[in-house]
C-alpha positions, 0 to 999 in steps of 0.5 A, a space after each residue: 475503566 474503559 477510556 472515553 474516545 475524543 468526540 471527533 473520532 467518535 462522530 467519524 466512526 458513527 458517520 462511517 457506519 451509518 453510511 455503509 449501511 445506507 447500501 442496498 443489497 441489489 446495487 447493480 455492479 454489473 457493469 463494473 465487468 463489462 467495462 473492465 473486459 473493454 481494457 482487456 479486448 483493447 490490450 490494455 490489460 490480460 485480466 482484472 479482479 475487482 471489488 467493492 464493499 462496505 465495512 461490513 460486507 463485500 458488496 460485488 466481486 468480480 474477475 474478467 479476462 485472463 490471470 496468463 495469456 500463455 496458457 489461456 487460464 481464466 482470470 478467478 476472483 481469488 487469484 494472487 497479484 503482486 501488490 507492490 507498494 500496496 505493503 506499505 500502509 500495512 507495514 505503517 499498521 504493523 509500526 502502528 501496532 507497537 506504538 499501540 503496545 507501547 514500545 514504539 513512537 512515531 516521533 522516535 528517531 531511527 537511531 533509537 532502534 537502528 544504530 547505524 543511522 546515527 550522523 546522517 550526511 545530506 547531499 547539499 550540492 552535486 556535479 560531475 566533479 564533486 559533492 558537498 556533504 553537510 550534516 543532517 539537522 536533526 534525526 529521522 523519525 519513524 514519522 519522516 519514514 512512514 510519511 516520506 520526508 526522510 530525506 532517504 533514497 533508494 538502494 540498488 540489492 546486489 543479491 536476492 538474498 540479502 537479509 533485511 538487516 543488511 537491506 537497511 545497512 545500504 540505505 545509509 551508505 549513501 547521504 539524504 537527498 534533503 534534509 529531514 522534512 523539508 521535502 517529500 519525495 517517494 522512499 521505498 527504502 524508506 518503508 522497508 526501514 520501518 520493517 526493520 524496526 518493526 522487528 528490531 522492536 518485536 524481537 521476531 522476524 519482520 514477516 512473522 510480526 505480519 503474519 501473528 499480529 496482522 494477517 492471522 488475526 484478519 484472516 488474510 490467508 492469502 496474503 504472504 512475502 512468498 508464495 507456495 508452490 500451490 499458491 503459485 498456480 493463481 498468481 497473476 502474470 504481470 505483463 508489459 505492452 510492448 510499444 512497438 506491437 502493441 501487444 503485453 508481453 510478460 514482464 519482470 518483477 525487480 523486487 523479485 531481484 532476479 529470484 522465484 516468487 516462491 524463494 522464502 530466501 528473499 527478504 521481507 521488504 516493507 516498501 513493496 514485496 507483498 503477495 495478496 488478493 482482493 478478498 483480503 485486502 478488503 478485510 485490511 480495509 475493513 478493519 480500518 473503517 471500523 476503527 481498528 476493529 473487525 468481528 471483534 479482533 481489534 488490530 488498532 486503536 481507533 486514535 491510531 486509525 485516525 493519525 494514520 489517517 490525517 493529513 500529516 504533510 502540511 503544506 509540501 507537495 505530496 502525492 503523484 496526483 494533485 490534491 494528494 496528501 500523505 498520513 502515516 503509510 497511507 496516501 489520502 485525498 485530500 481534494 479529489 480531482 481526475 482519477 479520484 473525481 468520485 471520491 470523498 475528500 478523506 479517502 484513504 489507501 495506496 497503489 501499487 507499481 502494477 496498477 493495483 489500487 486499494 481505496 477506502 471512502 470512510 465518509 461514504 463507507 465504501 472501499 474500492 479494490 482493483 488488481 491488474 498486472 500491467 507494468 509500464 503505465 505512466 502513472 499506475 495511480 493515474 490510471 484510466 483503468 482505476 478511474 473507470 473502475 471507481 467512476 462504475 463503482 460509484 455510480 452503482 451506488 448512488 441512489 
């Protein structure tokens, strides 16, 4: 016997479908390139790919400028792009999963599946002379980590080989910075905390969790923690302005830590370490919109899709944009202003440190991809490029 969805998930995926649809086929995107290779001439960017689609199909894919500028090679639609914090919602779907399965739950404490966050400390007060520790409330959940109100810091990596067993380990050698979900503050440890209880669940290395449940079943053959050799030859060099000149230069990568994107002996990292490119984000995201769903392959409950999806954070101030709000893994608009003018309020996706940016529209039925390499920028979710980007986008949908 099938089990009935709730009406509200139900109208939501009707909606989300009838939009798509609404699309025509000669949208002219044309000028999403054109404004883009501006930012390129002006030596903002080296290159950029963009994409729009619908939960259906891709809608306009295009590559402008240059993936190295050393080299002069031409920016392709299928190049490869450092994600960065990107990994994130899809770390969120990979927790998701197992609590679709059963063996997990978002309101599980940490300490469940991870010992050593057992009598966590917070930092109440600090100065140069000393610091006052006080016992942690209650316990962090998987929910404070997949919505950043853990009260977890960030951890420096003393080798580039580290496991991510002992990645995980050095979160808690030092105290929360607040106590549990009382505040929201950032946390790429966080995130790479869920990675480790993902596969502390599964019973299988974090990465092969990813590959099996997720990227093969989605056919995201592009998508990876590493690179192959072959694979290396479409990454996209990521790039600095300098401030001085004026000029990009090209830049390091610290989740790298000082390694090859090619060295399978780095972690995993659920926070930021991914490899993608805009084809197979847009299936992610496609999956998403359909409810869990795509061409039959289901990765999700549909009821999951909708709780990563709402607003999770109450009334803290969450986001580095106003009118943000945080789901599980997923940053939403909650009321869009500026950069997200043009979206509707519900949209859904993530940013990356370099600028890349992945969006989902699912009361226009619409996702918005863009992939830049440019480190530096103030604001990598506040970007001009991404404003721009969406703002052409839109327009070339309207009717």
């Amino acid at each position: 016997m099938q089990r009935r969805l709730p009406l509200w998930v139900s109208i939501l995926l009707v909606l989300a479908g009838l939009c798509a649809r609404s699309f025509a086929a000669h949208d002219d995107f044309t000028a999403i390139a054109a404004r883009m290779q501006a930012f390129v001439d002006q030596g903002e960017i080296a290159g950029a790919v963009t994409l729009v689609a619908t939960k259906d199909r891709v809608l306009d894919l295009a590559a402008v400028g240059q993936s190295d500028l050393a080299s002069g090679r031409k920016m392709a639609t299928n190049d490869l792009f450092w994600i960065a914090s990107m990994t994130k919602p899809m770390t969120a779907v990979a927790a998701a999963i197992l609590v679709d399965d059963g063996r997990l739950n978002f309101s599980d404490p940490v300490e469940k599946y991870l010992p050593e966050f057992h009598g966590l400390w917070v930092l109440q007060e600090t100065t140069a002379q000393h610091r006052v520790l006080v016992p942690a409330a209650r316990p962090i959940t998987v929910r404070d980590l997949l919505t950043h109100t853990s009260g977890i810091g960030e951890y420096v990596a003393y080798g580039p080989h580290w496991t991510l067993a002992e990645m995980i380990k050095g979160v808690v050698r030092e105290p929360l910075r607040f106590q549990p979900g009382s505040k929201w503050s950032y946390s790429t440890a966080g995130l790479d905390t869920v990675g480790r209880i993902v596969e502390v669940v599964a019973g299988v290395p974090f990465a092969e969790f990813m590959q099996r449940r997720l990227f093969g079943p989605l056919g995201m053959k592009d998508s990876s923690f590493w690179l192959t050799p072959e694979q290396e030859k479409r990454f996209a060099t990521n790039y600095r302005r300098n401030p001085d000149t004026g000029k990009l230069e090209p830049a390091t990568i610290y989740y790298m830590y000082g390694g090859a994107v090619t060295d399978r002996e780095r972690p995993p990292l659920g926070g930021a370490s991914l490899f993608s490119t805009a084809e197979d984000l847009a299936k992610f995201y496609q999956m998403l919109l359909n409810g869990g769903a795509v061409a039959g392959t289901r990765i999700l409950k549909p009821e999951s899709v909708a709780e990563m999806t709402r607003p999770q954070t109450g009334n803290l101030k969450a986001g580095f944009l106003p009118g943000a709000a945080w789901g599980l893994g997923f940053c939403l608009v909650e009321q869009p202003d500026g950069v997200t003018a043009m979206l509707s309020p519900g949209t859904f996706g993530h940013g990356g440190a370099h600028g890349t940016q992945s969006w989902a529209d699912p009361r226009r039925g619409v996702i918005y991809i863009m992939m830049i390499q440019r480190a530096g920028l103030p604001n990598s979710d506040g970007s001009e490029m991404r404003r721009v980007f969406q703002e052409t986008a839109s327009v070339a949908l309207t009717p």
